[in-house]
C-alpha positions in Angstrom: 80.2 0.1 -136.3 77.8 1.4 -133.6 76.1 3.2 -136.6 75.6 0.6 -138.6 74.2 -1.6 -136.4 71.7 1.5 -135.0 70.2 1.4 -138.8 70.0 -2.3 -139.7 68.1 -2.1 -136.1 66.0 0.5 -136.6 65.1 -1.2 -140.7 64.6 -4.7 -138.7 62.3 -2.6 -136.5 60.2 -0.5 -138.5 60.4 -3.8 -141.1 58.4 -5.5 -138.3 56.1 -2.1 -137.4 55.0 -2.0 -141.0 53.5 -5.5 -141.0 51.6 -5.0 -137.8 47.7 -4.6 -138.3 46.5 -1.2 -138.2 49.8 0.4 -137.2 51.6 -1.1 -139.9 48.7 0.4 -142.2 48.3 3.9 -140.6 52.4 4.5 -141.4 52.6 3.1 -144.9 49.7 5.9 -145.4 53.2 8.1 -145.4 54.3 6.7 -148.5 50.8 7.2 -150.0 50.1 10.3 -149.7 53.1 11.6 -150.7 52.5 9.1 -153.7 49.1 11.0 -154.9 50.6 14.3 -153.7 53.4 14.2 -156.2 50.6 13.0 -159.3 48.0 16.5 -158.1 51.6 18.3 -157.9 52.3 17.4 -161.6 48.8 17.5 -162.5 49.0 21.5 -161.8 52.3 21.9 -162.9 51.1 20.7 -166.4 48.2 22.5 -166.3 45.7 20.3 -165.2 43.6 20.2 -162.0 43.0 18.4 -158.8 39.5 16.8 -158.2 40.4 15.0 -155.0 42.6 12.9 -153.2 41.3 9.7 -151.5 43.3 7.6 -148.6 42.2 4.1 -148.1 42.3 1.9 -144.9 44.1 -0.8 -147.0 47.2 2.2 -147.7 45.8 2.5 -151.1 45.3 5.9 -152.4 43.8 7.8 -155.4 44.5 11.2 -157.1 41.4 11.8 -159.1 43.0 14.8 -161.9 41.3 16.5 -165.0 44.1 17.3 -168.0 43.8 19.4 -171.5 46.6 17.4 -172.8 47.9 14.0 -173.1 51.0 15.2 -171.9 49.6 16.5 -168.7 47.6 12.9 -168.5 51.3 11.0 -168.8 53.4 13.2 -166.6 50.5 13.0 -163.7 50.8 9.3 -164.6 54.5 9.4 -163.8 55.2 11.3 -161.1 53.6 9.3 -158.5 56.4 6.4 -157.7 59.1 9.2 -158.4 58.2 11.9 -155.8 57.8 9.2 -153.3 61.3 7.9 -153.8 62.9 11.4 -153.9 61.2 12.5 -151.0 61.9 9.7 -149.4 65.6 10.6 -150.1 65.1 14.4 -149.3 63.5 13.2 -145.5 65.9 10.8 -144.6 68.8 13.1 -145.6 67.2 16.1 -143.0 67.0 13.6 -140.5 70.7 12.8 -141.1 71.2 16.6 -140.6 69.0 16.5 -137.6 66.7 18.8 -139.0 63.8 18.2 -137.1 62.1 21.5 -137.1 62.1 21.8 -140.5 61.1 18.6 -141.3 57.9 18.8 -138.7 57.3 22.2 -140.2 57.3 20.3 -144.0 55.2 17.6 -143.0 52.7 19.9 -141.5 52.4 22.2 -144.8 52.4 18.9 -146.7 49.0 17.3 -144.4 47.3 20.9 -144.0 47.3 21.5 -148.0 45.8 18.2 -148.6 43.6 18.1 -146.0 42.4 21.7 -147.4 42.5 21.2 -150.7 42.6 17.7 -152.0 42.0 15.2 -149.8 37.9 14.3 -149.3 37.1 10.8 -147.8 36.5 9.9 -144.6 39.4 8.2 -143.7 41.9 10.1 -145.7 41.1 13.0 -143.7 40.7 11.3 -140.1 44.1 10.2 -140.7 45.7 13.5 -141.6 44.0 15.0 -138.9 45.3 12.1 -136.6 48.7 12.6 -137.6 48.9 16.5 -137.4 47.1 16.4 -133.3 50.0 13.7 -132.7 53.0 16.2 -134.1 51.4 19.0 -132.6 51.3 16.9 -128.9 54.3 15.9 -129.5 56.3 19.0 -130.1 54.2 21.0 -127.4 53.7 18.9 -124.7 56.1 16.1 -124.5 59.9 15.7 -124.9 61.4 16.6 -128.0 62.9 12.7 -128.3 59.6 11.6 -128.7 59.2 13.5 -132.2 62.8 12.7 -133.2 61.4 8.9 -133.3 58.4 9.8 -134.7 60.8 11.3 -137.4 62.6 8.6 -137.5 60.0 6.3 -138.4 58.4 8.2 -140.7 61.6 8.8 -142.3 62.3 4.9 -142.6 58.9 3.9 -143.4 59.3 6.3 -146.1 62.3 5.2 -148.1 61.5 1.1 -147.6 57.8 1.9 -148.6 59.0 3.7 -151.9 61.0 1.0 -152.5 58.5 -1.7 -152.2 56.0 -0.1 -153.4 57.5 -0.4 -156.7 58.9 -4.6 -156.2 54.7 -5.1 -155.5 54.2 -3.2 -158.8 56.7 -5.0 -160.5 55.2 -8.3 -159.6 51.9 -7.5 -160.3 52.3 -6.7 -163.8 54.3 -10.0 -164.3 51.7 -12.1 -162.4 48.7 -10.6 -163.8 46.7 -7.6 -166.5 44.4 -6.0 -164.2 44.8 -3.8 -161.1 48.4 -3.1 -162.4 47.3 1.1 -160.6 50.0 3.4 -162.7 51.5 0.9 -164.9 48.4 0.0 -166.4 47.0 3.6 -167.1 50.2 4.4 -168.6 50.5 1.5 -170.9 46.2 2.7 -171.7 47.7 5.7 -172.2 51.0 5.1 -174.6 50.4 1.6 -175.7 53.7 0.5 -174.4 53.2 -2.4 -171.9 53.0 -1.9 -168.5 55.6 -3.8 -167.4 58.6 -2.0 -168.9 56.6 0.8 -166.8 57.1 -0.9 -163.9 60.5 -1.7 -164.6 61.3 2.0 -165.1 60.0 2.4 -161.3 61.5 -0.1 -159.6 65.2 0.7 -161.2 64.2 4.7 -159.9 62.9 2.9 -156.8 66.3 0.4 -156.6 68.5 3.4 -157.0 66.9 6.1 -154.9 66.7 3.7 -152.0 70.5 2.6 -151.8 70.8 6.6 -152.2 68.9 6.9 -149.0 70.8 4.4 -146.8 74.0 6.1 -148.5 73.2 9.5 -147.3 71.7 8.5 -143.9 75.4 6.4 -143.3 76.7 9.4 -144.1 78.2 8.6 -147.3 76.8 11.4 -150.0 78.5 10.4 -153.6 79.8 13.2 -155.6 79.8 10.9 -158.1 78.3 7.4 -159.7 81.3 5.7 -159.5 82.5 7.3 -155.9 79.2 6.3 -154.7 79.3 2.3 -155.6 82.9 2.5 -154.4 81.9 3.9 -151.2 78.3 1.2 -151.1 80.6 -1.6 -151.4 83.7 -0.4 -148.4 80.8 0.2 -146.7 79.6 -3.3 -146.7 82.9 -4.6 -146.6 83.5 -3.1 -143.1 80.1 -4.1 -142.0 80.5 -7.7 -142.5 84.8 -7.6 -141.7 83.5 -6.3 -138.6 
């Protein structure tokens, strides 16, 4: 049970480290930039190109793209929520494996191509910057356990931002017809409405982030079925205990 309780702890605290001002902000820029990464990734792999990235104080973000093709236009539309969640899913599964090399050496590739290439306001690229001087002190000067948190929160910010990134979506395009950010274009885009879009990403969002916790307890399923079976003795002997 000592597992368990480490990762409701460590969700409780970076729950709490999300919601602090400034801090809270300058980690759910994670989420976002892996958000617009995976919409210019899309955007070339459909043959379209990448303007800019922008990364707001607020954790907004915008991928600014150019497409030949409507197709291009919807898949860059699409891919946004997605990558987040499976990246998400990818992170937390290499910090399960204790992979922390790798993942440092991921994340770096991730922030220097941006920072490169895409991303071109102020504050998007004082905060990559930021982030790649704090890795770089981290690994060189200080104790490896230092990173390994750093990981770790990263890693949790990661899969709970995917996830609620897509509930706050959801909501939106329930509550209201404007500023409904990928939902909205796409339902411009395909007429369909933009909340069966949003519904899309928060089921992708729902599943991916159960996923997540399954992996990180250790729990990979082989198969649907194995996996819910495993999600619910794995709640059973949390709460029996």
């Amino acid at each position: 049970m000592t597992l368990y309780i480490e990762i409701v702890g460590w969700l409780v605290i970076i729950g709490c480290l999300t919601y602090i001002p400034v801090v809270g902000s300058y980690f759910k820029l994670f989420n976002t930039m892996i958000h617009e990464t995976g919409h210019a990734v899309a955007a070339i792999l459909t043959g379209g190109k990448v303007s800019n990235i922008s990364l707001f104080a607020d954790t907004g973000g915008l991928a600014i793209t150019r497409h030949s093709t409507k197709f291009g236009r919807f898949i860059t539309l699409l891919a946004g929520y997605p990558a987040a969640s499976l990246f998400s899913i990818l992170f937390v599964y290499a910090l399960a494996k204790e992979w922390y090399i790798p993942l440092v050496l991921t994340l770096t590739a991730i922030l220097i191509y941006n920072v490169i290439f895409w991303v071109r306001n102020v504050i998007g690229s004082v905060w990559v910057v930021s982030v790649l001087s704090i890795l770089y002190l981290l690994y060189a000067y200080l104790d490896i356990q230092w990173l390994e948190w750093l990981l770790m929160i990263i890693g949790i910010t990661l899969l709970t931002q995917a996830f609620l990134s897509t509930w706050v979506l959801f909501i939106l395009t329930l509550t209201q017809n404007y500023e409904t950010g990928d939902a909205g274009l796409l339902e411009d885009l395909t007429k369909i409405p933009a909340v069966i879009w949003s519904s899309l990403f928060l089921a992708q969002g729902v599943m991916c982030f159960i996923v997540g916790v399954s992996l990180w307890l250790g729990y990979p399923p082989a198969s649907f079925s194995d996996w819910l079976i495993q999600l619910f003795q794995t709640k059973h002997a949390f709460f029996s205990w």
